[in-house]
DRENDO-1510 file (C-alpha; in Angstrom, 1 decimal, always signed):
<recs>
REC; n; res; u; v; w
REC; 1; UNK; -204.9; +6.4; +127.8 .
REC; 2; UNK; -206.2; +4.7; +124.5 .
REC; 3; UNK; -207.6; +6.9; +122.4 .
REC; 4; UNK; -206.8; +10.1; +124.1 .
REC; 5; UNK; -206.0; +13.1; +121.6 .
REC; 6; UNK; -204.4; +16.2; +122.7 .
REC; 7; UNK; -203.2; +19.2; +119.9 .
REC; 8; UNK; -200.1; +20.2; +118.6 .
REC; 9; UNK; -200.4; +23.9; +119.2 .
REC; 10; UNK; -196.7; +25.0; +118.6 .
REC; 11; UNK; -193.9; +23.3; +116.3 .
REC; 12; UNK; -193.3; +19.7; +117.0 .
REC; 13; UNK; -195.8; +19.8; +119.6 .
REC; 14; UNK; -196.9; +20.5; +123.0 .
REC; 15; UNK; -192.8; +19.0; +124.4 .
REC; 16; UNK; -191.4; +20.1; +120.7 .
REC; 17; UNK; -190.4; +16.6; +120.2 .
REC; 18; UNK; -192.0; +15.6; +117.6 .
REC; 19; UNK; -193.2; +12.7; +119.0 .
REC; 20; UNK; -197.0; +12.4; +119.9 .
REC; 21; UNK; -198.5; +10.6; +122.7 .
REC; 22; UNK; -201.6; +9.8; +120.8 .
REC; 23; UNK; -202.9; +6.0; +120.6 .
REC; 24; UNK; -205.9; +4.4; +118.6 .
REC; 25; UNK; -203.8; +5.2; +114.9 .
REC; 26; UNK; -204.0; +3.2; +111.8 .
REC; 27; UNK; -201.1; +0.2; +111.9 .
REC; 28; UNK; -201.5; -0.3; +108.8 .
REC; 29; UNK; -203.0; +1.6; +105.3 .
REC; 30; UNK; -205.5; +1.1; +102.9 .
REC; 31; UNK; -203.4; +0.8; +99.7 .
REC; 32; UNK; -204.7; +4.3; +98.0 .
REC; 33; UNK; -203.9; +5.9; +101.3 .
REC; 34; UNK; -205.8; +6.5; +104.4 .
REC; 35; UNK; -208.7; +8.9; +103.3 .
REC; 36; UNK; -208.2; +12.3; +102.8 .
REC; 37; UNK; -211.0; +14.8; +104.2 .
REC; 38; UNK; -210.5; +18.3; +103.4 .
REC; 39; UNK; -207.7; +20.1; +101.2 .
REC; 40; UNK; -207.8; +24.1; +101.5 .
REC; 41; UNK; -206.1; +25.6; +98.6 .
REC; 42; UNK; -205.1; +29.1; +99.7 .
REC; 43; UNK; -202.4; +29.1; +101.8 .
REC; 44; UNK; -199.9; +30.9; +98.9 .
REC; 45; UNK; -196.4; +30.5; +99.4 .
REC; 46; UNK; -193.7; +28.9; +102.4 .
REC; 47; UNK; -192.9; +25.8; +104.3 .
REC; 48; UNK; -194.9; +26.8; +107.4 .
REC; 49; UNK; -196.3; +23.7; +109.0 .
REC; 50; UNK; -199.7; +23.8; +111.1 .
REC; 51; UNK; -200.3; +24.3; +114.5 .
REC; 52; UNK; -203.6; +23.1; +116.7 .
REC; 53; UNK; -205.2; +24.2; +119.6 .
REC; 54; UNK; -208.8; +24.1; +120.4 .
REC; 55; UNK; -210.7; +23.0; +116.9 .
REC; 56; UNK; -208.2; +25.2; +115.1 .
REC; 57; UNK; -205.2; +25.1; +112.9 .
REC; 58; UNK; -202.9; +28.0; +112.5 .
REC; 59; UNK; -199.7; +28.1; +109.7 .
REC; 60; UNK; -199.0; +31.2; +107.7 .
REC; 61; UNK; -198.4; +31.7; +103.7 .
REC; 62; UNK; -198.5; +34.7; +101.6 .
REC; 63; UNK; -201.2; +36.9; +100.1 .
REC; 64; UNK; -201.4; +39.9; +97.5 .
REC; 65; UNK; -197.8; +40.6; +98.3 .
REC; 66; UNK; -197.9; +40.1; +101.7 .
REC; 67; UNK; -196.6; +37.1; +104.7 .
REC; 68; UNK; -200.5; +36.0; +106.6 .
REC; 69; UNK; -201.1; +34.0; +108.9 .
REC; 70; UNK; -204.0; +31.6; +108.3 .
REC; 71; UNK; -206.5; +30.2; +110.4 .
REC; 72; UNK; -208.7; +27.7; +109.2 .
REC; 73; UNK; -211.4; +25.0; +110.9 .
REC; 74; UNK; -209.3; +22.2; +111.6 .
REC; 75; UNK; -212.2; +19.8; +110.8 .
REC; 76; UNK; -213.3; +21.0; +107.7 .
REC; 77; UNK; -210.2; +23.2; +106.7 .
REC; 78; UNK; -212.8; +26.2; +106.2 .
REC; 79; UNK; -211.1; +29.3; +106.4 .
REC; 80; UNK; -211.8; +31.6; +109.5 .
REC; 81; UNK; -209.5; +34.4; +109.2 .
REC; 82; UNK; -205.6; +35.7; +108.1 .
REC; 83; UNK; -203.3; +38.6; +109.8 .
REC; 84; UNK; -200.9; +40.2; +108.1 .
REC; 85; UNK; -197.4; +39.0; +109.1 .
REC; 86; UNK; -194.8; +41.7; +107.0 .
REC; 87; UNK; -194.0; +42.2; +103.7 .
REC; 88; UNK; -193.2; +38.9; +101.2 .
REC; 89; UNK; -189.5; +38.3; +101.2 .
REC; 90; UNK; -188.0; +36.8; +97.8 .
REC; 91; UNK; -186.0; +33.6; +98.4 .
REC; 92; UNK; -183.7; +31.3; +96.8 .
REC; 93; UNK; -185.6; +28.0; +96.9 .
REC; 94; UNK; -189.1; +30.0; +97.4 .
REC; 95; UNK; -190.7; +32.6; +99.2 .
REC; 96; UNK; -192.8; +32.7; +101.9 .
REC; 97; UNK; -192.7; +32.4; +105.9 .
REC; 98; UNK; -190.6; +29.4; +107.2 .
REC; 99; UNK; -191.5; +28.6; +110.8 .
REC; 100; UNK; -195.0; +27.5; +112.8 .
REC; 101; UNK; -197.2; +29.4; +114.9 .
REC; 102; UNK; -197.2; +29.1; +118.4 .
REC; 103; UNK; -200.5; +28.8; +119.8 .
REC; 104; UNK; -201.0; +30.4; +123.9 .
REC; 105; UNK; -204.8; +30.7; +125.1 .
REC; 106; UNK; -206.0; +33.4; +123.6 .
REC; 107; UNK; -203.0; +34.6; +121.3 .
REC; 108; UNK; -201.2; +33.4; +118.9 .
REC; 109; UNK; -197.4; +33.9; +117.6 .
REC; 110; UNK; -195.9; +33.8; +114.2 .
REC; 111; UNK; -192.6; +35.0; +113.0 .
REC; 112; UNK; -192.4; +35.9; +109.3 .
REC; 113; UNK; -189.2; +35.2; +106.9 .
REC; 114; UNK; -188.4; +38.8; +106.7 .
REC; 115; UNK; -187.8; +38.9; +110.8 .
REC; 116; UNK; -191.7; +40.5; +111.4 .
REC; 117; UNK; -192.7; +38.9; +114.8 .
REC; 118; UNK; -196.9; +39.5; +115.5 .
REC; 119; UNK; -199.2; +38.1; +118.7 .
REC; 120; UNK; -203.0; +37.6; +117.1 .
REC; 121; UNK; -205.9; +36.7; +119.0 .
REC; 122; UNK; -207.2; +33.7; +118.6 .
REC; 123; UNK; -210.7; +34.7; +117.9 .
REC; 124; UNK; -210.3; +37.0; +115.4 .
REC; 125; UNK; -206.7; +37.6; +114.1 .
REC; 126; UNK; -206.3; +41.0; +115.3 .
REC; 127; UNK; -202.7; +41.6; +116.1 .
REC; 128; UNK; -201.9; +42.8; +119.3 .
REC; 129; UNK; -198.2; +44.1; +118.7 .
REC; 130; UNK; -195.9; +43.2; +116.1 .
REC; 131; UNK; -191.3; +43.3; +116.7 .
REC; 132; UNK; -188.8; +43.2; +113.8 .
REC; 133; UNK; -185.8; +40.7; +114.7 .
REC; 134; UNK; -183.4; +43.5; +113.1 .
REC; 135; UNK; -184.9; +46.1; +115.6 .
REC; 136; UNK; -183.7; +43.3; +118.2 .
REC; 137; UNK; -180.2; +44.1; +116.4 .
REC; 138; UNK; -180.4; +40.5; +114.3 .
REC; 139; UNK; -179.6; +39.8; +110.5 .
REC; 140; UNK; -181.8; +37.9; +108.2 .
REC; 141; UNK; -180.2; +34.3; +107.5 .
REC; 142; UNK; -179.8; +33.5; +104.2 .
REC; 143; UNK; -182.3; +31.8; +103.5 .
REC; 144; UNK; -185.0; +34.1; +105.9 .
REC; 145; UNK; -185.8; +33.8; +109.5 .
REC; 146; UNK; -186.7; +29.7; +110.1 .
REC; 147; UNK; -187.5; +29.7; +113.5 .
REC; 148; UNK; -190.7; +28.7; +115.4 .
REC; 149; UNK; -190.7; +30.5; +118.4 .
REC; 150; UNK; -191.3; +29.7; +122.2 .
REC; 151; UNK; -193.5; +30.5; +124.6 .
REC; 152; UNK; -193.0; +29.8; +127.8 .
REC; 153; UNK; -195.2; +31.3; +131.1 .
REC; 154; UNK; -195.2; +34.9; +130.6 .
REC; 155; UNK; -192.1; +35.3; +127.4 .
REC; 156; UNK; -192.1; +34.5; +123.8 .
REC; 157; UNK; -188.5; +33.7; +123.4 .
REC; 158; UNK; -187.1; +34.2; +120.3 .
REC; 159; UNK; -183.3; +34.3; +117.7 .
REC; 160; UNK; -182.7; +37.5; +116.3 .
REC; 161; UNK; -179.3; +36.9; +116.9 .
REC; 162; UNK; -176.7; +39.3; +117.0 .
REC; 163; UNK; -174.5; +41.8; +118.9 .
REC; 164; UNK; -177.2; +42.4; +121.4 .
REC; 165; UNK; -177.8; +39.2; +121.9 .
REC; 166; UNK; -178.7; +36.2; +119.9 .
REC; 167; UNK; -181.4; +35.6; +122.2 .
REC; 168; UNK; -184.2; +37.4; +122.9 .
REC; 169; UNK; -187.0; +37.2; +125.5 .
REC; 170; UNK; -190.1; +39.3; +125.0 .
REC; 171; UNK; -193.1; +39.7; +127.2 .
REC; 172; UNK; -195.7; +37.8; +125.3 .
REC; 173; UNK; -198.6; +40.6; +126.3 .
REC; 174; UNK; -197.0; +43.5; +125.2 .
REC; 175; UNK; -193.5; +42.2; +123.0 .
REC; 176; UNK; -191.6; +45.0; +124.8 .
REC; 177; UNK; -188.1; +43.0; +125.5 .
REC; 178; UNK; -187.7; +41.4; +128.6 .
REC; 179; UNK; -183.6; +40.6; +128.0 .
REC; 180; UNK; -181.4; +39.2; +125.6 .
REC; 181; UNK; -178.6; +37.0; +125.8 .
REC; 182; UNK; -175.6; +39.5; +125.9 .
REC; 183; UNK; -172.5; +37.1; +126.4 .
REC; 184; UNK; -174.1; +34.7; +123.2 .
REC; 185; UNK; -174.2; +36.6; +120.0 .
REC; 186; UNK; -174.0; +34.5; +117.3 .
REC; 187; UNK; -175.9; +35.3; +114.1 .
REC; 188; UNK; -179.3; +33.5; +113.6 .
REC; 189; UNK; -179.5; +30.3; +111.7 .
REC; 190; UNK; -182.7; +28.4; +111.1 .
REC; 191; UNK; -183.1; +26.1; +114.1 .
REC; 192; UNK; -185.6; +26.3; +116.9 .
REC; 193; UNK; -185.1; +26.7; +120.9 .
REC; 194; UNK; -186.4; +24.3; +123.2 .
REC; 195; UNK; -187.4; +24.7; +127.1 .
REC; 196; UNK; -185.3; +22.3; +129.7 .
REC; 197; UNK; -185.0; +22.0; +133.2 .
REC; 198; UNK; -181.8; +20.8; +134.8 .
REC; 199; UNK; -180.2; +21.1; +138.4 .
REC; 200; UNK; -182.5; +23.2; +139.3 .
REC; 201; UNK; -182.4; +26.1; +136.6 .
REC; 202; UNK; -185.3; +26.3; +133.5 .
REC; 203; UNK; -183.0; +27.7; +130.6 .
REC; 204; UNK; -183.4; +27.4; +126.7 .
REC; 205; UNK; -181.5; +25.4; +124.4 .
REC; 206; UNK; -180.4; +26.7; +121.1 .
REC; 207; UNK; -178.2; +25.9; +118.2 .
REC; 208; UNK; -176.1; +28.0; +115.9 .
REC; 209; UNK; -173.5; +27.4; +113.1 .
REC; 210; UNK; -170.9; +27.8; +115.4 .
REC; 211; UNK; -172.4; +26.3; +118.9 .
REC; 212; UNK; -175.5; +24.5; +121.1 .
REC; 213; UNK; -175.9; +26.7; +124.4 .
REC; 214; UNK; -178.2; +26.9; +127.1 .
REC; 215; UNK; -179.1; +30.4; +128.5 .
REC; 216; UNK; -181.5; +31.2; +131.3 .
REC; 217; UNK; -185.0; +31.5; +131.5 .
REC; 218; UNK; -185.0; +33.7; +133.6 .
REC; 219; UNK; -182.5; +36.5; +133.1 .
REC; 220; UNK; -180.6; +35.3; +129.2 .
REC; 221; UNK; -177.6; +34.8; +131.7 .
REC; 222; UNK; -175.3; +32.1; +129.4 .
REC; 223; UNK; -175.1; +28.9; +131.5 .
REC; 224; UNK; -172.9; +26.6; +129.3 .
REC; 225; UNK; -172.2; +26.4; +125.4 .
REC; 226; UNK; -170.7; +23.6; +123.5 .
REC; 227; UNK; -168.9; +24.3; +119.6 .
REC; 228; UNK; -171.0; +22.9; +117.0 .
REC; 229; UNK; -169.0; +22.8; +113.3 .
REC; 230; UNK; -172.0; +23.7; +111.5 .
REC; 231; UNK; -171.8; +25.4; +107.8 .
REC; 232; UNK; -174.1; +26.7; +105.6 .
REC; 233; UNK; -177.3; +26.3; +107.3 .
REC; 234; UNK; -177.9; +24.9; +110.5 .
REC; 235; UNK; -181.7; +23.7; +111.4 .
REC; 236; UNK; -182.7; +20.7; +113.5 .
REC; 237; UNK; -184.3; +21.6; +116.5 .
REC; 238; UNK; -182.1; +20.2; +119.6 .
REC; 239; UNK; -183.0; +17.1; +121.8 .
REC; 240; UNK; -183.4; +17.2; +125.4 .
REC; 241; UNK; -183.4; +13.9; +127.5 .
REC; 242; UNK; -181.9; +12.4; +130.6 .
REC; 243; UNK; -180.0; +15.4; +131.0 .
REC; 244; UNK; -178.4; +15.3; +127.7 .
REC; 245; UNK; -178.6; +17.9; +124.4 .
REC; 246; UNK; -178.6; +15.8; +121.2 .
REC; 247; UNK; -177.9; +18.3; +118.0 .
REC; 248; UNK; -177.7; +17.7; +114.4 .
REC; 249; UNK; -177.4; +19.3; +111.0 .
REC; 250; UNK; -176.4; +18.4; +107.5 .
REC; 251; UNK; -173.6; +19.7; +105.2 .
REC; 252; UNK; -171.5; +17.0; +107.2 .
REC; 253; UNK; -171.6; +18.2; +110.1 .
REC; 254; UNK; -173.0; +15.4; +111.9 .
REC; 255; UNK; -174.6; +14.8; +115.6 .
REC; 256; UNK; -173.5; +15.3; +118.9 .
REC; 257; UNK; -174.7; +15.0; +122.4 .
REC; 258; UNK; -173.7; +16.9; +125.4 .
REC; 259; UNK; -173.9; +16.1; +128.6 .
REC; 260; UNK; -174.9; +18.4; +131.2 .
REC; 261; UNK; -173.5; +18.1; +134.6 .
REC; 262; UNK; -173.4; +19.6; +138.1 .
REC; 263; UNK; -173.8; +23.5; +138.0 .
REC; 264; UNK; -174.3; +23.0; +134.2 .
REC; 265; UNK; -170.9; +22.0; +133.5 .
REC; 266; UNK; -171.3; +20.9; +129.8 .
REC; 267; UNK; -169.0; +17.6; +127.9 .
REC; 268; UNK; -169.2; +15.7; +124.5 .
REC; 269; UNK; -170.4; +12.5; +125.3 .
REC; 270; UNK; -169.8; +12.1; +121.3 .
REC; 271; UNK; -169.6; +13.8; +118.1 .
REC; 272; UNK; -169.8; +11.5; +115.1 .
REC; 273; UNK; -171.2; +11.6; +111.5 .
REC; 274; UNK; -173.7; +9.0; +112.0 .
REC; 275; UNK; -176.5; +11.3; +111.5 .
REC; 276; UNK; -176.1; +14.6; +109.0 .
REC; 277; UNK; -179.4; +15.8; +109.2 .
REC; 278; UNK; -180.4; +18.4; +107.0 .
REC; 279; UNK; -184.0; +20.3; +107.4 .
REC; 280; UNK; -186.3; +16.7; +108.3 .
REC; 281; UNK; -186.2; +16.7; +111.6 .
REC; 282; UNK; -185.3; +13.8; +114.0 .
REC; 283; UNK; -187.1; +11.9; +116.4 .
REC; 284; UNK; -186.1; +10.2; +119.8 .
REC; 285; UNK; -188.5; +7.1; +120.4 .
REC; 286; UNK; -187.1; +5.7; +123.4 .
REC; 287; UNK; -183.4; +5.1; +123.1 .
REC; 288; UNK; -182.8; +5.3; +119.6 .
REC; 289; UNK; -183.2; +8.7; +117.3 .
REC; 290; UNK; -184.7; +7.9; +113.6 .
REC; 291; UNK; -184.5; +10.7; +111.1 .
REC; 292; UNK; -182.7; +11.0; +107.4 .
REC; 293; UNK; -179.0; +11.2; +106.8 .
REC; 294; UNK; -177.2; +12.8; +104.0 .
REC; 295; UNK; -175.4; +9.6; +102.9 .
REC; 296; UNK; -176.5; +6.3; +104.3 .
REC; 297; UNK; -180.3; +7.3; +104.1 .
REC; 298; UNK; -182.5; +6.5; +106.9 .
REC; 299; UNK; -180.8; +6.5; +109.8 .
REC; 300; UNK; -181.8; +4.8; +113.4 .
REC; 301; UNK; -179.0; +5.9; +116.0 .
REC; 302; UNK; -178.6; +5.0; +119.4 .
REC; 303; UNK; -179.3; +7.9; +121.5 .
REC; 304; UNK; -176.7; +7.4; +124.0 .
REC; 305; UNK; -173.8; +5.9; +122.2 .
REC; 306; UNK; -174.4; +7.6; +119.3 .
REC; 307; UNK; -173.6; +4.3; +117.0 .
REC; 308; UNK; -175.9; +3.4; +113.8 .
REC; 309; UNK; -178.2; +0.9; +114.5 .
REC; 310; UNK; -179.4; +0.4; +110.8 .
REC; 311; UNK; -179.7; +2.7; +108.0 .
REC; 312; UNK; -182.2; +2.2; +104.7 .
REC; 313; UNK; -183.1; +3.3; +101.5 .
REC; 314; UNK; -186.2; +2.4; +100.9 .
REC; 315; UNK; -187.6; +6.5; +100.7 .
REC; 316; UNK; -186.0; +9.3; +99.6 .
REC; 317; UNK; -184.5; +12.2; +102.0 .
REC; 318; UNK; -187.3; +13.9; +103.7 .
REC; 319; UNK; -188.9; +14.8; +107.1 .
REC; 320; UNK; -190.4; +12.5; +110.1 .
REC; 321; UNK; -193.1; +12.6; +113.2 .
REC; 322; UNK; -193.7; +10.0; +115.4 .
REC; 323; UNK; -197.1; +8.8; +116.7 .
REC; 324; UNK; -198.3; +5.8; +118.1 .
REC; 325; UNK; -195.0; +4.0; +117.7 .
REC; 326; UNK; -195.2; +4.8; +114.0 .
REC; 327; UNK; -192.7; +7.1; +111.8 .
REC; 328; UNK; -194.1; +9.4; +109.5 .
REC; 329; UNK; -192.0; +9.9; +106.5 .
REC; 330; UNK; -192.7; +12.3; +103.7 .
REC; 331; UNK; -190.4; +12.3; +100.5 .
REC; 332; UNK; -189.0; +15.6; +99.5 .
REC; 333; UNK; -188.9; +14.8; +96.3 .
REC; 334; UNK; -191.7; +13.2; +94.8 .
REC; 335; UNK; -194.3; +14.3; +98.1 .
REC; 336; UNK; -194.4; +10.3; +99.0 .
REC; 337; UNK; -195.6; +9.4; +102.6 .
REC; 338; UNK; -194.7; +6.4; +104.2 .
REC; 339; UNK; -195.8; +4.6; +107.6 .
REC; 340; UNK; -192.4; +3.3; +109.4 .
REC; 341; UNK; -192.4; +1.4; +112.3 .
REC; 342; UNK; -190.2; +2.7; +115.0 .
REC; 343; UNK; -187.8; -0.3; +115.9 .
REC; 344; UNK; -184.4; -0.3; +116.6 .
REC; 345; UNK; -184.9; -4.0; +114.7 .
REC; 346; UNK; -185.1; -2.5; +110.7 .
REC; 347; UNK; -187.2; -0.3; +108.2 .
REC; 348; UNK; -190.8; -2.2; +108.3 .
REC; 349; UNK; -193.0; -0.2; +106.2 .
REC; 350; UNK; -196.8; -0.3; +106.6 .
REC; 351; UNK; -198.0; +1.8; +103.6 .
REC; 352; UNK; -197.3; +4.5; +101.6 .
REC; 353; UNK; -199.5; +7.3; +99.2 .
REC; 354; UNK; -198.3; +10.1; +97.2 .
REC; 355; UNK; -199.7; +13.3; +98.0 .
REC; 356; UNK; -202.6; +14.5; +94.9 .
REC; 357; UNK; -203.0; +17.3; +93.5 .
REC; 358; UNK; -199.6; +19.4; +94.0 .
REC; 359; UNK; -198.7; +22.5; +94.1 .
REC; 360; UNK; -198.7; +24.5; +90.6 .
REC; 361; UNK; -197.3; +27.7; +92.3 .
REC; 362; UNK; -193.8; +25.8; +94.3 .
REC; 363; UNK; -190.7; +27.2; +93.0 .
REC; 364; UNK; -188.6; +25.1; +90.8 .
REC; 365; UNK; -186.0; +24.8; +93.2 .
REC; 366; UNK; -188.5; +24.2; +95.6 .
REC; 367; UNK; -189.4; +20.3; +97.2 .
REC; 368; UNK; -191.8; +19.2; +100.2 .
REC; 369; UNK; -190.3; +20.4; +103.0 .
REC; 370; UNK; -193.2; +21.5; +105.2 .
REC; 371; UNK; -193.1; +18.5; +108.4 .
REC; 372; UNK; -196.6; +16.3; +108.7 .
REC; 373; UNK; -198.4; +16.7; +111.8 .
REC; 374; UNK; -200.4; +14.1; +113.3 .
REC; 375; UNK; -203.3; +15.3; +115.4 .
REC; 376; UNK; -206.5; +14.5; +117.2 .
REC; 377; UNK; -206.7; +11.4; +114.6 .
REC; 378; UNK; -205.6; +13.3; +111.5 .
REC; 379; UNK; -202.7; +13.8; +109.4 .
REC; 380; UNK; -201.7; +17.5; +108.4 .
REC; 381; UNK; -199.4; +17.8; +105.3 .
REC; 382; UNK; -198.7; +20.6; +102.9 .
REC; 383; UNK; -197.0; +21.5; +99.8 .
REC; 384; UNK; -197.3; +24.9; +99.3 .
REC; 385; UNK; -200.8; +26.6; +98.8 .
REC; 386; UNK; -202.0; +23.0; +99.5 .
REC; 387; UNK; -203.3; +21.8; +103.2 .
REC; 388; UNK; -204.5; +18.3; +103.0 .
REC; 389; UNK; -206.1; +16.5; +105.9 .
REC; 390; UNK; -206.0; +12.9; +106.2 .
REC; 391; UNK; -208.2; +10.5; +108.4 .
REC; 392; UNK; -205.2; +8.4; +110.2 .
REC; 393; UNK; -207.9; +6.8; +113.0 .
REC; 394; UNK; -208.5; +3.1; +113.4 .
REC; 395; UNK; -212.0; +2.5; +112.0 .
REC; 396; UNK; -214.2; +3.1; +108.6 .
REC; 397; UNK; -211.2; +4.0; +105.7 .
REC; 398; UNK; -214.2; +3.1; +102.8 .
</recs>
């Protein structure tokens, strides 16, 4: 499989697990950086990250008042079109739509921080049909809808959450509402839902401030829930592996895994404070999870035990991808990107650049948040109305 690419056409990738099974990767780089080839300089406000499918890269931004979505050459970062999403919401911490596009064929999915859901084509960016999360009955978080949504075979599955249900199925041609999770109703937080299989039922996973559940793919029927003491706001995307949920948010609420049983029968396997991640995202690399945590740093945790295996501070707090065995760290603070190895044996570092120029238009408040993407040889970052491509390949870095 050396050398085989494949894109990243929905948040964290084609599994949503952040981790990439591309090979052929620089080890190692050039002191300045690997090389950068494109940087598109329109994207307006958020922390959406990119999406790829097909030669293309899809995120969304603002625009003359207005939440886009942005499609652009994923070569040369030319841009090739932008939809309008809903109207700009004002945050604390910046403005501007929070979650990736979700890439299907033809169409493509974004949902906006004011709750505006829209399917585009592909070709052109004509949207098809467009569904407000408060018509679904849901609540704006504080801090605006987060959440990259699913699609899986013929639904786009989404968190309005809610009395009517905190989950929502919609079918992906039409967005006319296919069920909704009726006996799970908490309120929307900011994580993302993730598709599993397990003895012999396809459900989706999703966590809350208040629990982790899986509900049915089929029909939203609730098929087990676990209490999760989140606070504030709640966003990592859950882990699914070996028949096991790993969860984790910041504010101290720490990391869990359950373990699913016969007939979905759901238990703590453990709950610690190991891992507090806040908004970076963590990463499963065989046994062991790497990601940041609010206290000790970098964090790599044993998947199943849950213990630390070593913790460092040799980068600020930020976000992580994985690709070829390598971690890809980027610094909230001062945009630095570092390659990490991923061993359970310590922090080896292989290089690190600073991301040039950056953005004049973030808000004060405002850090880089937006996760990198590693894809068909290239690195995707973003800080703001700034899209920067890197060439992450083995081979000329002159």
């Amino acid at each position: 499989m050396c050398g085989v690419a494949a894109d990243w056409p929905q948040w964290r990738g084609p599994d949503r697990t952040d981790v990439s099974e591309e090979t052929g990767l620089l080890k190692t780089w050039p002191a300045s950086g690997p090389t950068r080839i494109w940087l598109y300089q329109k994207a307006g406000n958020g922390y959406s990250g990119p999406a790829i499918a097909n030669g293309k890269l899809f995120t969304m931004g603002t625009r003359d008042g207005s939440e886009i979505m942005i499609a652009l050459n994923a070569g040369t970062g030319e841009e090739l079109w932008t939809a309008t999403i809903g109207p700009l919401v004002r945050l604390d911490r910046g403005g501007g739509p929070r979650g990736t596009p979700s890439v299907d064929g033809e169409h493509v999915y974004g949902l906006g921080g004011d709750g505006s859901l829209i399917c585009a084509n592909v070709a052109d960016g004509k949207v098809n049909w467009r569904v407000s999360m408060a018509g679904l009955g849901g609540k704006r978080p504080n801090w605006g809808y987060s959440e990259s949504v699913l699609v899986d075979g013929d639904k786009v599955v989404c968190t309005p959450g809610g009395s009517k249900g905190a989950i929502a199925a919609l079918d992906k041609t039409t967005g006319r509402v296919v069920w909704q999770s009726k006996e799970f109703t908490d309120a929307a937080h900011y994580s993302s839902a993730v598709v599993a299989e397990h003895d012999g039922t396809r459900q989706y996973i999703q966590l809350t401030a208040q629990h982790v559940v899986g509900v049915s793919a089929a029909d939203g029927k609730l098929l087990w829930e676990s209490s999760f003491p989140g606070r504030v706001a709640v966003v990592p995307t859950p882990i699914f592996h070996d028949d096991c949920v790993y969860v984790t948010a910041g504010y101290g609420a720490g990391s869990k895994l359950v373990r699913l049983g016969a007939d979905n029968q759901a238990s703590d396997a453990y709950e610690n404070k190991v891992m507090k991640n806040h908004h970076g995202g963590v990463v499963l690399v065989g046994d062991f999870l790497y990601g940041y945590s609010e206290g000790p740093g970098w964090i790599c945790q044993d998947f199943k035990t849950g213990k630390e295996v070593w913790s460092e501070r040799k980068l600020g707090k930020g976000a992580v991808s994985c690709a070829d065995g390598m971690l890809y760290c980027l610094e909230e603070n001062s945009g630095t990107v570092a390659l990490v190895e991923a061993s359970p044996k310590g922090w080896k570092e292989h290089g690190r650049f600073k991301l040039d120029p950056t953005s004049k238009i973030r808000d004060p408040q405002g850090l880089f948040w937006t996760h990198p993407v590693v894809c068909n040889g290239k690195l995707y970052l973003r800080d703001q109305d700034l899209i920067y491509c890197y060439d992450v390949k083995t081979g000329d870095q002159s």
